[in-house]
mmCIF file as Biopython writes it, N, C-alpha, C and O atoms, coordinates in Angstrom:
data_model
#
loop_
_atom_site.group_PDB
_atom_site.id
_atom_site.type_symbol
_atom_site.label_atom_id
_atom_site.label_alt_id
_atom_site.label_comp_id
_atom_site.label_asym_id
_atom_site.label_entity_id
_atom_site.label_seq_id
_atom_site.pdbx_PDB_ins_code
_atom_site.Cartn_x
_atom_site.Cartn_y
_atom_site.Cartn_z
_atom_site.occupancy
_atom_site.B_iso_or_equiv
_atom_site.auth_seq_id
_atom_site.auth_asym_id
_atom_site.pdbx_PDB_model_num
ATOM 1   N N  . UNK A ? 1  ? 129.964 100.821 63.986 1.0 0.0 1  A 1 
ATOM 2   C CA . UNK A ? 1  ? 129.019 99.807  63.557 1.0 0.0 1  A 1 
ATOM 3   C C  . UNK A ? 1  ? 127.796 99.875  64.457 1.0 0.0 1  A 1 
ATOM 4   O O  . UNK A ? 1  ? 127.902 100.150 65.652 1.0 0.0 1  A 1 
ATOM 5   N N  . UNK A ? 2  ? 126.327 99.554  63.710 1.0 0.0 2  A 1 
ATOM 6   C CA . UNK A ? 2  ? 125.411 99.801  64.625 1.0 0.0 2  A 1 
ATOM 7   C C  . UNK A ? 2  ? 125.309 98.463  65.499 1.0 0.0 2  A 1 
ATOM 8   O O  . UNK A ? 2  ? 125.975 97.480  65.175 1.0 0.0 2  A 1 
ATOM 9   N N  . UNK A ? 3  ? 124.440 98.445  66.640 1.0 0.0 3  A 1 
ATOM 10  C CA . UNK A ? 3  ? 124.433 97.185  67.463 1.0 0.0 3  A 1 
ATOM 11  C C  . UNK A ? 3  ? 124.045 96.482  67.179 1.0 0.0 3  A 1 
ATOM 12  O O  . UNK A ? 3  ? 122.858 96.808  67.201 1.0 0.0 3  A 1 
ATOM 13  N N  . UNK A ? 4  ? 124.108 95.386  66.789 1.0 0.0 4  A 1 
ATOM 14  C CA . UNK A ? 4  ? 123.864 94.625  66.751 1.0 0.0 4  A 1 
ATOM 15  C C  . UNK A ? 4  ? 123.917 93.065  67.939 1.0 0.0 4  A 1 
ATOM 16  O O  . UNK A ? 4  ? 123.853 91.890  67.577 1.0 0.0 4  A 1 
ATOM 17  N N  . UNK A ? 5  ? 124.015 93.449  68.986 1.0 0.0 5  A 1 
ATOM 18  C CA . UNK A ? 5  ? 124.158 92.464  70.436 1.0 0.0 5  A 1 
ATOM 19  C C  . UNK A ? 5  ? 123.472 91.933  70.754 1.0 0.0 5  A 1 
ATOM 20  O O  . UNK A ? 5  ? 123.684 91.160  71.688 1.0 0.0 5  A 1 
ATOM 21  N N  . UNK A ? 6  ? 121.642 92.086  69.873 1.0 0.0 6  A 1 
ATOM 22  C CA . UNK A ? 6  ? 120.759 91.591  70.061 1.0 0.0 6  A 1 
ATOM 23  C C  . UNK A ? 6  ? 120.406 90.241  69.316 1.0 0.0 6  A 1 
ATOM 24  O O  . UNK A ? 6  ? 119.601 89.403  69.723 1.0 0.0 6  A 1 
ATOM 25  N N  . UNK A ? 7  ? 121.175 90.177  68.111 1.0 0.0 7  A 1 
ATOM 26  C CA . UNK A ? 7  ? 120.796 89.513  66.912 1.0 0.0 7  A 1 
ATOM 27  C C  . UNK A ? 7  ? 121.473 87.715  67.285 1.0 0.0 7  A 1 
ATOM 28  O O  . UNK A ? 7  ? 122.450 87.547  68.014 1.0 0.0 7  A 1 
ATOM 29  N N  . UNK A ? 8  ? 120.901 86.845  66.782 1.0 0.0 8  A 1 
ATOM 30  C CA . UNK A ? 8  ? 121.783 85.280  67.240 1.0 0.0 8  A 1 
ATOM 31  C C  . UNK A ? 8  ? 121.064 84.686  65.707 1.0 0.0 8  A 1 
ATOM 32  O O  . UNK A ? 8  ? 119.985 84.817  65.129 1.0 0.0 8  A 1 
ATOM 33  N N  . UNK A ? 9  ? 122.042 84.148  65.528 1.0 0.0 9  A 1 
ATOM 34  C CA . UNK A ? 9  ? 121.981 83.318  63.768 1.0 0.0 9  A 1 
ATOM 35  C C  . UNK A ? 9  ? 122.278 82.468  63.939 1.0 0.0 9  A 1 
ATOM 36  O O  . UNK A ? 9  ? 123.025 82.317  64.905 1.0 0.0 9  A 1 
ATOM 37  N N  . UNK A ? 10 ? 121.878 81.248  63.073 1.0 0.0 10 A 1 
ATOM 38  C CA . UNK A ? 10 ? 121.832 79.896  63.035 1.0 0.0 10 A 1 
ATOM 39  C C  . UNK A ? 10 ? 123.609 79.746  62.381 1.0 0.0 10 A 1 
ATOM 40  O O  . UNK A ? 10 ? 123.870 80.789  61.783 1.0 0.0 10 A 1 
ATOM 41  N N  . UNK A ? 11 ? 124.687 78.861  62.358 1.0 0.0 11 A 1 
ATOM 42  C CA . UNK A ? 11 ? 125.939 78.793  62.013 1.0 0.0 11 A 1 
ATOM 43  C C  . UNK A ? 11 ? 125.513 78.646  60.343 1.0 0.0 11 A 1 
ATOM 44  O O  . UNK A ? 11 ? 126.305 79.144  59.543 1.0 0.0 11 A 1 
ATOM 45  N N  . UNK A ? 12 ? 124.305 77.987  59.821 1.0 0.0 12 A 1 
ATOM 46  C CA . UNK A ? 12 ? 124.017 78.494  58.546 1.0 0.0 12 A 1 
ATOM 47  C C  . UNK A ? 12 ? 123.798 79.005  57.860 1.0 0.0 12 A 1 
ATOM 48  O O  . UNK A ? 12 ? 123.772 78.651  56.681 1.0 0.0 12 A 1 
ATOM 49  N N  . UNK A ? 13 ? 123.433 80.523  58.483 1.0 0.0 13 A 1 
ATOM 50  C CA . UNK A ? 13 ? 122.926 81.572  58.251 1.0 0.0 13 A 1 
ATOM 51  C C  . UNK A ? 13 ? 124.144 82.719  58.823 1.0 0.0 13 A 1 
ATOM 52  O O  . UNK A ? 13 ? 123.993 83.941  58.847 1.0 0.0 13 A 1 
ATOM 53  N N  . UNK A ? 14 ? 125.168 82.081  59.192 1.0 0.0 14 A 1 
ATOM 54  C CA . UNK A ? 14 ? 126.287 83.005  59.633 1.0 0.0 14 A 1 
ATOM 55  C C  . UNK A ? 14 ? 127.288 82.272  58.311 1.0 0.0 14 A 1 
ATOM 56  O O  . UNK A ? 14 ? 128.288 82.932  58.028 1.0 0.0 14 A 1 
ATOM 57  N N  . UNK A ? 15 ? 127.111 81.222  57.667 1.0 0.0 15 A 1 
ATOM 58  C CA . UNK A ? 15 ? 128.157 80.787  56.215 1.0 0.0 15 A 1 
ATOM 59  C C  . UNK A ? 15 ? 127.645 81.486  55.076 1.0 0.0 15 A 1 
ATOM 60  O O  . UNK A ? 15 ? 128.348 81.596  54.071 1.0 0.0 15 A 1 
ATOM 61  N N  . UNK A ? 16 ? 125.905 82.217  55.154 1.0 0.0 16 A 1 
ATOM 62  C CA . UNK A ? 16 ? 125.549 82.570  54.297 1.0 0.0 16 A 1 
ATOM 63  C C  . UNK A ? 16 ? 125.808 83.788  54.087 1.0 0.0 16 A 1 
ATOM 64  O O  . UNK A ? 16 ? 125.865 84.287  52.963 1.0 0.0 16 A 1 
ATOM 65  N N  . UNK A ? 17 ? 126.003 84.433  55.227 1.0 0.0 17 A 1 
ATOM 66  C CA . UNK A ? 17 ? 126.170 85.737  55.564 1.0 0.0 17 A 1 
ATOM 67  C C  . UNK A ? 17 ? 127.872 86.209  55.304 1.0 0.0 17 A 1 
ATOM 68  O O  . UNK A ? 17 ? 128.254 87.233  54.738 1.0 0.0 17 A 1 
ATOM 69  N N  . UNK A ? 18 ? 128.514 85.386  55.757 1.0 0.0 18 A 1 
ATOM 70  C CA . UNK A ? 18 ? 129.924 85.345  55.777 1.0 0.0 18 A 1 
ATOM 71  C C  . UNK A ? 18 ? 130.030 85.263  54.188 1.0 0.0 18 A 1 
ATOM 72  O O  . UNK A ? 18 ? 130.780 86.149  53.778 1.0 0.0 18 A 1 
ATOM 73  N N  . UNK A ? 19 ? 129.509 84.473  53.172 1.0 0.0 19 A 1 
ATOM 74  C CA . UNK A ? 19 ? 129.524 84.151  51.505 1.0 0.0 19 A 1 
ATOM 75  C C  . UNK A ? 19 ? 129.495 85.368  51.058 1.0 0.0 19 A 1 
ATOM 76  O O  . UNK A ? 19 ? 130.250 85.772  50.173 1.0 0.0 19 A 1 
ATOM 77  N N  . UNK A ? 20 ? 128.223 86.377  51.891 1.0 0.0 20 A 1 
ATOM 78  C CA . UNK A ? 20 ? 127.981 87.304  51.187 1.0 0.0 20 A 1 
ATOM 79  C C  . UNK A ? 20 ? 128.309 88.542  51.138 1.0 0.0 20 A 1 
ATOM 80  O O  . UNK A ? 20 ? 127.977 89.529  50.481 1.0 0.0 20 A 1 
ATOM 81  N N  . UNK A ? 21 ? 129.424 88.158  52.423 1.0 0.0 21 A 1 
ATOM 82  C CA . UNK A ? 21 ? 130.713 89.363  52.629 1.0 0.0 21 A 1 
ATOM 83  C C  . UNK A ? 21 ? 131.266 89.724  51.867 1.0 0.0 21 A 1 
ATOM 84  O O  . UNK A ? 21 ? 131.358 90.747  51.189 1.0 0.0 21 A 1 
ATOM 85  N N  . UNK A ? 22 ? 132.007 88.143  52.027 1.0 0.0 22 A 1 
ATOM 86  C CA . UNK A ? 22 ? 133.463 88.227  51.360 1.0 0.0 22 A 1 
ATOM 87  C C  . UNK A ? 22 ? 132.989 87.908  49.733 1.0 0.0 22 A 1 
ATOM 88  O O  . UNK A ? 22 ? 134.088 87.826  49.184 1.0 0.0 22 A 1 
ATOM 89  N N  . UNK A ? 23 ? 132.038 87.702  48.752 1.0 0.0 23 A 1 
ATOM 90  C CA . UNK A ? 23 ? 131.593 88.209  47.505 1.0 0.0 23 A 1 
ATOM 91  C C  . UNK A ? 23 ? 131.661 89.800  47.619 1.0 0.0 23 A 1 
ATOM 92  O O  . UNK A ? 23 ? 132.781 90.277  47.433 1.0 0.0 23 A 1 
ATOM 93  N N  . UNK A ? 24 ? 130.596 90.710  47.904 1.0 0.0 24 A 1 
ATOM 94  C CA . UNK A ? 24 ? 130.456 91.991  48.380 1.0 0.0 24 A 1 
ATOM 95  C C  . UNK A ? 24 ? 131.901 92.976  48.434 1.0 0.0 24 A 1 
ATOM 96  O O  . UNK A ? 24 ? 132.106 93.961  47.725 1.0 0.0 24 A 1 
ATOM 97  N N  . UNK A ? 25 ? 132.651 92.519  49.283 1.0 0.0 25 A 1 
ATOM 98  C CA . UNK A ? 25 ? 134.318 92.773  49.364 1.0 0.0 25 A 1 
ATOM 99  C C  . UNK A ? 25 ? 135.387 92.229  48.080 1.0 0.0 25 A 1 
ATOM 100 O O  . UNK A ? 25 ? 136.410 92.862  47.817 1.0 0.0 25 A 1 
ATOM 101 N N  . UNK A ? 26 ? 135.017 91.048  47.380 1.0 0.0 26 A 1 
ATOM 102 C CA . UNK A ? 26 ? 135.790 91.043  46.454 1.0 0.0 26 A 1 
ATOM 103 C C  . UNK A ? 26 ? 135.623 91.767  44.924 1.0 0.0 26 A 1 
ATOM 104 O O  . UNK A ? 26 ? 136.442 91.847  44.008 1.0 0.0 26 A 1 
ATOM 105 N N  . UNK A ? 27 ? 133.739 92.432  45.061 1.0 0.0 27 A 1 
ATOM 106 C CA . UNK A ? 27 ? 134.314 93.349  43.927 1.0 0.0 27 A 1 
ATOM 107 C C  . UNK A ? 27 ? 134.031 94.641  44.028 1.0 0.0 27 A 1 
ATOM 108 O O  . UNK A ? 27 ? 133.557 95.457  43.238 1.0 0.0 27 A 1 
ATOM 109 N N  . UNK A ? 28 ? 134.468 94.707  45.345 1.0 0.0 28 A 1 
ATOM 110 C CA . UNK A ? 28 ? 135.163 96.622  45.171 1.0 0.0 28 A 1 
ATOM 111 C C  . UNK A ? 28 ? 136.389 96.681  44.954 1.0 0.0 28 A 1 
ATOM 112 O O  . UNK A ? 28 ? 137.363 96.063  45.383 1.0 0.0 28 A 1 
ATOM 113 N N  . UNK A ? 29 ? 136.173 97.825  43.947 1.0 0.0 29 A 1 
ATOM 114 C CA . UNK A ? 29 ? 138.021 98.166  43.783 1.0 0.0 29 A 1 
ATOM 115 C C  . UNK A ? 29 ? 138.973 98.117  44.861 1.0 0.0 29 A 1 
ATOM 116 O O  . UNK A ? 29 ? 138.576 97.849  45.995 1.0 0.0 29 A 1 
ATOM 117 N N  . UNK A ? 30 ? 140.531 98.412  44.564 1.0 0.0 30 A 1 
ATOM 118 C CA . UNK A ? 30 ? 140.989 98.383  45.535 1.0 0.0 30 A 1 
ATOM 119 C C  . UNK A ? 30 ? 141.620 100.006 45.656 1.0 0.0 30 A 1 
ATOM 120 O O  . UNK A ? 30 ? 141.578 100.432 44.502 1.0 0.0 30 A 1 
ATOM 121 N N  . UNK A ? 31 ? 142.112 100.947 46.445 1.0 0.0 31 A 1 
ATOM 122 C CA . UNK A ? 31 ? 142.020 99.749  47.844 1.0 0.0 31 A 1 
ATOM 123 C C  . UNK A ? 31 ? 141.002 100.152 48.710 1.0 0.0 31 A 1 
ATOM 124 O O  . UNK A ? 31 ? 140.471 101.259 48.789 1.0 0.0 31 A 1 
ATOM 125 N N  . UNK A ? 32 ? 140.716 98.812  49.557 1.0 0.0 32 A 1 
ATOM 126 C CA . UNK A ? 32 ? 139.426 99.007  49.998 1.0 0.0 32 A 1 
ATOM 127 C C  . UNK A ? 32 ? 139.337 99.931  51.577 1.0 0.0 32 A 1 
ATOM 128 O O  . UNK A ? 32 ? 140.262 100.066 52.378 1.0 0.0 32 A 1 
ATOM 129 N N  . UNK A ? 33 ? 138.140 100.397 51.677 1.0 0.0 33 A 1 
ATOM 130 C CA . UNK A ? 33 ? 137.941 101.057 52.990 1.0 0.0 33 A 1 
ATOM 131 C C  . UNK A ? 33 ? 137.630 100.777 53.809 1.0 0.0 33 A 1 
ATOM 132 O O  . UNK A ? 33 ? 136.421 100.555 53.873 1.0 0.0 33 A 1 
ATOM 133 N N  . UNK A ? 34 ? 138.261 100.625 54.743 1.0 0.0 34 A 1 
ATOM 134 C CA . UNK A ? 34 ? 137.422 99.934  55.869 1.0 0.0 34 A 1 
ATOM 135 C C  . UNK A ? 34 ? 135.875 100.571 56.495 1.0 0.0 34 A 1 
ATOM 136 O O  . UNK A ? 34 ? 135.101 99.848  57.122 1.0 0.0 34 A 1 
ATOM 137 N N  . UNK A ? 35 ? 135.646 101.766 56.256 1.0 0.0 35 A 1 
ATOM 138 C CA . UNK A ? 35 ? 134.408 101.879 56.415 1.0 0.0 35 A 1 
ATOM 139 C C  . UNK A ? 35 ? 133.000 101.637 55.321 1.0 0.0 35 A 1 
ATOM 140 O O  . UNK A ? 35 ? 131.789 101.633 55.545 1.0 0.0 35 A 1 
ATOM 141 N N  . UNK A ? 36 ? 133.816 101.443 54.054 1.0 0.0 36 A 1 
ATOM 142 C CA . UNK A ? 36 ? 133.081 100.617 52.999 1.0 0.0 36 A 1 
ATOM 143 C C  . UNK A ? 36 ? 132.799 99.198  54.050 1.0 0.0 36 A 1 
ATOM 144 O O  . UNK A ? 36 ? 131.735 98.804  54.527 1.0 0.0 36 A 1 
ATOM 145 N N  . UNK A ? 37 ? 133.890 98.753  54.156 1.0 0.0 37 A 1 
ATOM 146 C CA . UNK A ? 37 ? 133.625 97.232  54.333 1.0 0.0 37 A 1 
ATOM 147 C C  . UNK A ? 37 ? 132.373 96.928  55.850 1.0 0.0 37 A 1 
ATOM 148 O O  . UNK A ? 37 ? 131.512 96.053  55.943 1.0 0.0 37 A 1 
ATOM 149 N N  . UNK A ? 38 ? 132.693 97.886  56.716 1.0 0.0 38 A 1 
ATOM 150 C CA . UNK A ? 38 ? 131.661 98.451  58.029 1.0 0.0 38 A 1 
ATOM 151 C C  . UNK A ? 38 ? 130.337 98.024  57.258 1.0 0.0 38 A 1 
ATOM 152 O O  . UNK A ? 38 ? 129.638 97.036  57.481 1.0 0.0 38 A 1 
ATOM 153 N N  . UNK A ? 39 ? 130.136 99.182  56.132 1.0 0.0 39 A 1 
ATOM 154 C CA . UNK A ? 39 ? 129.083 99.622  55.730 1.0 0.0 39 A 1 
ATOM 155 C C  . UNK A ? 39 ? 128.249 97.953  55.200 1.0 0.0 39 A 1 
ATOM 156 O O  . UNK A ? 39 ? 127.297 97.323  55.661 1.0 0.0 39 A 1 
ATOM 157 N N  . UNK A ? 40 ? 129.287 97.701  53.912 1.0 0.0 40 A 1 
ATOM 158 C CA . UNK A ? 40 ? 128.586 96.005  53.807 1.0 0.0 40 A 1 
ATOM 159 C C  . UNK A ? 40 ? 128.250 95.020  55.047 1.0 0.0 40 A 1 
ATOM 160 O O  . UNK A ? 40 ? 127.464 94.078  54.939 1.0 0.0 40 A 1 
ATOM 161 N N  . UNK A ? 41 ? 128.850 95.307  56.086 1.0 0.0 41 A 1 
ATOM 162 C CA . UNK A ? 41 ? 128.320 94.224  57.087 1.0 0.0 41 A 1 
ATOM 163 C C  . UNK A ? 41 ? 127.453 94.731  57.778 1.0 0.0 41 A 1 
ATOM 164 O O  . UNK A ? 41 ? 126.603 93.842  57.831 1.0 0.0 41 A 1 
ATOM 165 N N  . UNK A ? 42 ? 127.036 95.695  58.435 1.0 0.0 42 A 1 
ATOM 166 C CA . UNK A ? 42 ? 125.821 96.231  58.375 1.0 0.0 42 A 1 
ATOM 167 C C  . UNK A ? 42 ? 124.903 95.803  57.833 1.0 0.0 42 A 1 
ATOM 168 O O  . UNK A ? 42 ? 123.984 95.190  58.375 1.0 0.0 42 A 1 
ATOM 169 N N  . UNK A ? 43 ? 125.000 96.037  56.774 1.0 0.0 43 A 1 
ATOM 170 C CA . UNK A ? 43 ? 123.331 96.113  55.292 1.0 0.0 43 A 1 
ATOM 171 C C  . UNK A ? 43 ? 123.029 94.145  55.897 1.0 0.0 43 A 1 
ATOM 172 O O  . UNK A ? 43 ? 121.957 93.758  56.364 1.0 0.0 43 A 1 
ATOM 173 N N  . UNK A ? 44 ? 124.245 93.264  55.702 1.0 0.0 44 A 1 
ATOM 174 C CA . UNK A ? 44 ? 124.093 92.411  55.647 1.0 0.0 44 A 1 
ATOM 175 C C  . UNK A ? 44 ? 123.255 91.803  57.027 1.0 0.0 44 A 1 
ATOM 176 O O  . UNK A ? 44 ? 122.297 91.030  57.001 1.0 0.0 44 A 1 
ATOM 177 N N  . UNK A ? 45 ? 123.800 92.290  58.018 1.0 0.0 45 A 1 
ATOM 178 C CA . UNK A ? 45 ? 123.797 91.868  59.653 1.0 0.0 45 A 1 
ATOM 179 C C  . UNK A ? 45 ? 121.952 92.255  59.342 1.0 0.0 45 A 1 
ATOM 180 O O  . UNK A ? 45 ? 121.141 91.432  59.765 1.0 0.0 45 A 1 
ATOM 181 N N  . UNK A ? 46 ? 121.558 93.218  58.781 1.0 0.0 46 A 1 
ATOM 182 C CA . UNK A ? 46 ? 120.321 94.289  59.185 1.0 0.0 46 A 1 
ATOM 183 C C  . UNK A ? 46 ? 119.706 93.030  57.981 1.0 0.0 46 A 1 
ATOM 184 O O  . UNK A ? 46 ? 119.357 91.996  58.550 1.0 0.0 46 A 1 
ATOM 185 N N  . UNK A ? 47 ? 119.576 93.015  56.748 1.0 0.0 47 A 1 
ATOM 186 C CA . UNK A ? 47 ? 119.041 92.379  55.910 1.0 0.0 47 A 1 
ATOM 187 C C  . UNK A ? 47 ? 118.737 90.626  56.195 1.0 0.0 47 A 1 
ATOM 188 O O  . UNK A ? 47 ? 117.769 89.949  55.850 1.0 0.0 47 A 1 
ATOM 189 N N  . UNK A ? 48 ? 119.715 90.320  56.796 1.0 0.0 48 A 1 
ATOM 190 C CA . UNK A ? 48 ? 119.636 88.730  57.229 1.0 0.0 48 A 1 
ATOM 191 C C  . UNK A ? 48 ? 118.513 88.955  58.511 1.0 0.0 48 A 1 
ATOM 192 O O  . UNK A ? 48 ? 117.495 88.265  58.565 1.0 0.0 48 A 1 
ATOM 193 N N  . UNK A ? 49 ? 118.827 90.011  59.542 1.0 0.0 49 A 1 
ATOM 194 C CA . UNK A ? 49 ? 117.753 90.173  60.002 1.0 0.0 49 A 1 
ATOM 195 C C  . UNK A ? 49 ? 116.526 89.987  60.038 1.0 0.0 49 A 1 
ATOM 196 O O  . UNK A ? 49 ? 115.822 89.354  60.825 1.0 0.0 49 A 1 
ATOM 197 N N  . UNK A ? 50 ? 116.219 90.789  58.811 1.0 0.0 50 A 1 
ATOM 198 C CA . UNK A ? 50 ? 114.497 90.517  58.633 1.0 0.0 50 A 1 
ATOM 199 C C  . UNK A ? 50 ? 114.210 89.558  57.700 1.0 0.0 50 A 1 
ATOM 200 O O  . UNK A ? 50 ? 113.164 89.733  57.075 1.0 0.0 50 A 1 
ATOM 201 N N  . UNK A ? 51 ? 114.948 88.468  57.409 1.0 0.0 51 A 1 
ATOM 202 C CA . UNK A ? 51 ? 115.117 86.896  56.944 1.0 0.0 51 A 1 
ATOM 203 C C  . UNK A ? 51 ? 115.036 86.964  55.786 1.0 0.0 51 A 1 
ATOM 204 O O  . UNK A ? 51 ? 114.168 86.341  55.176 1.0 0.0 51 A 1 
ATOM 205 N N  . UNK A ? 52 ? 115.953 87.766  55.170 1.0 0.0 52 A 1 
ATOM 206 C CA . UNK A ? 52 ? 117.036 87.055  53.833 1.0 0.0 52 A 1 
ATOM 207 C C  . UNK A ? 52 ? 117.803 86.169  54.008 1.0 0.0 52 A 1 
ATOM 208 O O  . UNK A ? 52 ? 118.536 86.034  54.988 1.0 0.0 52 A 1 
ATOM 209 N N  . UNK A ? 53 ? 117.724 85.521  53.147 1.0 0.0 53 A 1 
ATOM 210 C CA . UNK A ? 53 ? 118.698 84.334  53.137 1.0 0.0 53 A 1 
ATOM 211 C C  . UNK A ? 53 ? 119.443 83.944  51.787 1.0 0.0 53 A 1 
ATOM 212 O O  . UNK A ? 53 ? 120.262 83.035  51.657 1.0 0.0 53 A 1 
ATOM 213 N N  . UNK A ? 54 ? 119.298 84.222  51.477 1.0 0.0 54 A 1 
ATOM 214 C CA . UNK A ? 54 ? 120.220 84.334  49.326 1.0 0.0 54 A 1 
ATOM 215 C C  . UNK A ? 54 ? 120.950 85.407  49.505 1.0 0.0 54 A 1 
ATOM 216 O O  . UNK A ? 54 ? 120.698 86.600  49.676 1.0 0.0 54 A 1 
ATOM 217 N N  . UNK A ? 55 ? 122.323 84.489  49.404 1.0 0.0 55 A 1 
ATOM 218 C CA . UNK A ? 55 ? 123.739 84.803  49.225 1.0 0.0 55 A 1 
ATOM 219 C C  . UNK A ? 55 ? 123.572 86.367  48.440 1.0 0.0 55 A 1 
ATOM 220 O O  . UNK A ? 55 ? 123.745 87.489  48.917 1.0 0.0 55 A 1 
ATOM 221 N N  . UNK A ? 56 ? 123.125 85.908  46.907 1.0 0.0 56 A 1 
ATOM 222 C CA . UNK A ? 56 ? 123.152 87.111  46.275 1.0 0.0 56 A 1 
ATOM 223 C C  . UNK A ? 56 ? 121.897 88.459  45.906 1.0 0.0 56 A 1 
ATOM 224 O O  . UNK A ? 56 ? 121.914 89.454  45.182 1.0 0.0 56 A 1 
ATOM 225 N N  . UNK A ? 57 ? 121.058 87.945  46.677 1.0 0.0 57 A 1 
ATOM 226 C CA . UNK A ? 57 ? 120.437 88.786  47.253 1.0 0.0 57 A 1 
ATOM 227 C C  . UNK A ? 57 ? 121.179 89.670  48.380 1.0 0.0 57 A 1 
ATOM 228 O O  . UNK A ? 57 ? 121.247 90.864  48.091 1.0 0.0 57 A 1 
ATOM 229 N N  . UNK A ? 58 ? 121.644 89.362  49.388 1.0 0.0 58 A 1 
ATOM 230 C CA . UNK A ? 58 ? 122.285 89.452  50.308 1.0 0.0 58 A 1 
ATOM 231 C C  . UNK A ? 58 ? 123.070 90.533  50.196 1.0 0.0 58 A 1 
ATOM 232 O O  . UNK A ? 58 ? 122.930 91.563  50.855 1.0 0.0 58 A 1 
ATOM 233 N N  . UNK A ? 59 ? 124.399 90.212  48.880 1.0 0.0 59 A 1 
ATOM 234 C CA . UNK A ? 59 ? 125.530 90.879  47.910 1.0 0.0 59 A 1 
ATOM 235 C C  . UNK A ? 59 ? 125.040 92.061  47.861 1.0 0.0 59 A 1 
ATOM 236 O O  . UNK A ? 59 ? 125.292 93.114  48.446 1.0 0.0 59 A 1 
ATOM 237 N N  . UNK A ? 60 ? 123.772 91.505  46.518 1.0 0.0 60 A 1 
ATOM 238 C CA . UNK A ? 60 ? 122.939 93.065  46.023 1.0 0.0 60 A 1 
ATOM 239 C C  . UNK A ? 60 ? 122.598 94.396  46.603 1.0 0.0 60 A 1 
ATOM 240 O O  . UNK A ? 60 ? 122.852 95.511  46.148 1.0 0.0 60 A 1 
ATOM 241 N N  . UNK A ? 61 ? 121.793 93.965  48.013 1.0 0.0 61 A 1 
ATOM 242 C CA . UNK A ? 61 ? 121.546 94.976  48.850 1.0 0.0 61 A 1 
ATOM 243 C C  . UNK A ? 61 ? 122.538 95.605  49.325 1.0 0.0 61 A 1 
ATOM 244 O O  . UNK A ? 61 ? 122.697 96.825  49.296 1.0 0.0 61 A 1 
ATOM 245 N N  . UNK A ? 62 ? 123.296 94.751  49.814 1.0 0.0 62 A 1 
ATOM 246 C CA . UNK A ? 62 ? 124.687 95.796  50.441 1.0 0.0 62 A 1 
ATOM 247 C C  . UNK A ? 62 ? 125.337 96.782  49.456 1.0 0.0 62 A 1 
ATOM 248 O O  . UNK A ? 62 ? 125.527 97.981  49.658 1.0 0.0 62 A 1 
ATOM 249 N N  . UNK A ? 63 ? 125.675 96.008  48.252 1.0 0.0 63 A 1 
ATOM 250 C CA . UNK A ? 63 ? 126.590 97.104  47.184 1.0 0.0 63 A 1 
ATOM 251 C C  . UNK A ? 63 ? 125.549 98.224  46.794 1.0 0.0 63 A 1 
ATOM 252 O O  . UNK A ? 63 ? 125.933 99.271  46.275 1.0 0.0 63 A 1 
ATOM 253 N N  . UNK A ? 64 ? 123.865 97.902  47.132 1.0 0.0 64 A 1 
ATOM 254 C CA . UNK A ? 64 ? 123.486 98.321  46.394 1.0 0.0 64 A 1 
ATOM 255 C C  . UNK A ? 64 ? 123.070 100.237 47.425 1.0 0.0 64 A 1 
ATOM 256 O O  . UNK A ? 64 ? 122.928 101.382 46.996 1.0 0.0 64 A 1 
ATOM 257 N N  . UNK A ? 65 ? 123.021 99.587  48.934 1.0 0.0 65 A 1 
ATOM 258 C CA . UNK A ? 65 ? 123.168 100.219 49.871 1.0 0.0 65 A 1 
ATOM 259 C C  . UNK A ? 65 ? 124.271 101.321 50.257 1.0 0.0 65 A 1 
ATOM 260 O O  . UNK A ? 65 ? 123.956 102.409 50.740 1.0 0.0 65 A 1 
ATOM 261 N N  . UNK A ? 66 ? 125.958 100.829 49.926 1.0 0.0 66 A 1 
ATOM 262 C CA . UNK A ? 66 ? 127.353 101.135 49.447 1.0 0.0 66 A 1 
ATOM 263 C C  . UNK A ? 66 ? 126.761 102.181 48.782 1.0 0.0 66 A 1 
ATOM 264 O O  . UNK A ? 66 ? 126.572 103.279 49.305 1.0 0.0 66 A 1 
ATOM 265 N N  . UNK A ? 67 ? 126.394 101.838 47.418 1.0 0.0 67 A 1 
ATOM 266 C CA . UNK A ? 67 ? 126.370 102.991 46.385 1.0 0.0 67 A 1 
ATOM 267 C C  . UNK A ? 67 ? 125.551 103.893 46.592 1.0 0.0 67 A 1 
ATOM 268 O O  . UNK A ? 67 ? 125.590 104.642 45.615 1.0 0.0 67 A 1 
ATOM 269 N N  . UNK A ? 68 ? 124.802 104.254 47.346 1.0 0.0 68 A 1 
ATOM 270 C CA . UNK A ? 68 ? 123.751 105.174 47.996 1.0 0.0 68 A 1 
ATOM 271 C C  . UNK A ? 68 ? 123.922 105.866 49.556 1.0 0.0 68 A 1 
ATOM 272 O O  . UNK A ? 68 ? 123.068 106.535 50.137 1.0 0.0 68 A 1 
ATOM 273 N N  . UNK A ? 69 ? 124.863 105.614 49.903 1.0 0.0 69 A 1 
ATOM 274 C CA . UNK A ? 69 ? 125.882 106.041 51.516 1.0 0.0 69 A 1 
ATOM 275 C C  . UNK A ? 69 ? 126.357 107.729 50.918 1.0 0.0 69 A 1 
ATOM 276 O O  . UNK A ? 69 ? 126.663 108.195 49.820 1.0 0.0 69 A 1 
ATOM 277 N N  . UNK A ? 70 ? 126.253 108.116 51.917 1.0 0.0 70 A 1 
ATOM 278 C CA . UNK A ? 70 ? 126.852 109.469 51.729 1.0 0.0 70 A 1 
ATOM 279 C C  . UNK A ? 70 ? 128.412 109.866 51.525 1.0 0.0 70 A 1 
ATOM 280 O O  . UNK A ? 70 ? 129.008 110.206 52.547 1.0 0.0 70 A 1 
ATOM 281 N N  . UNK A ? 71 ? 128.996 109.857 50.531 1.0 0.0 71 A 1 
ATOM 282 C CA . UNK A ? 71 ? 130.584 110.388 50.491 1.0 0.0 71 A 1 
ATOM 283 C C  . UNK A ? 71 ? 130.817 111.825 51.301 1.0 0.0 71 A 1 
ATOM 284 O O  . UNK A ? 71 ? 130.198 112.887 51.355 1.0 0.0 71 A 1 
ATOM 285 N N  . UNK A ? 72 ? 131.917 111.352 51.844 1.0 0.0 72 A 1 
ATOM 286 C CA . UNK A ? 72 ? 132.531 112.264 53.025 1.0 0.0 72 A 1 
ATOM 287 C C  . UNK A ? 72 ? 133.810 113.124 52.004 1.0 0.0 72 A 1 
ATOM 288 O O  . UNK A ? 72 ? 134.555 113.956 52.521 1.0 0.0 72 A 1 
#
């Protein structure tokens, strides 16, 4: 996972973020990868970053990020 040690979020912006996990994670098939799931918290950690804040905005980018990752 990249670093993120720098980053500090408001606890409302860590429920929004957390929403837009565990959405993100519930519709990938199963079974799931844990470096899929890496990959969504990333996009998310990086995207809330530069101040997104919609849940499904949030979703979008990551799966949409997922589907554009390099298969190994």
């Amino acid at each position: 996972m990249k670093n993120f040690s720098n980053a500090a979020f408001s606890p409302e912006v860590i429920a929004v973020m957390t929403t837009a996990l565990e959405a993100a994670v519930a519709s990938l098939p199963e079974p799931l990868h844990t470096a899929h799931v890496n990959a969504l918290a990333e996009s998310i950690l990086r995207t809330a970053s530069a101040g997104e804040r919609n849940v499904a905005d949030l979703q979008r980018i990551a799966l949409m990020e997922l589907q554009l990752m390099p298969r190994n």
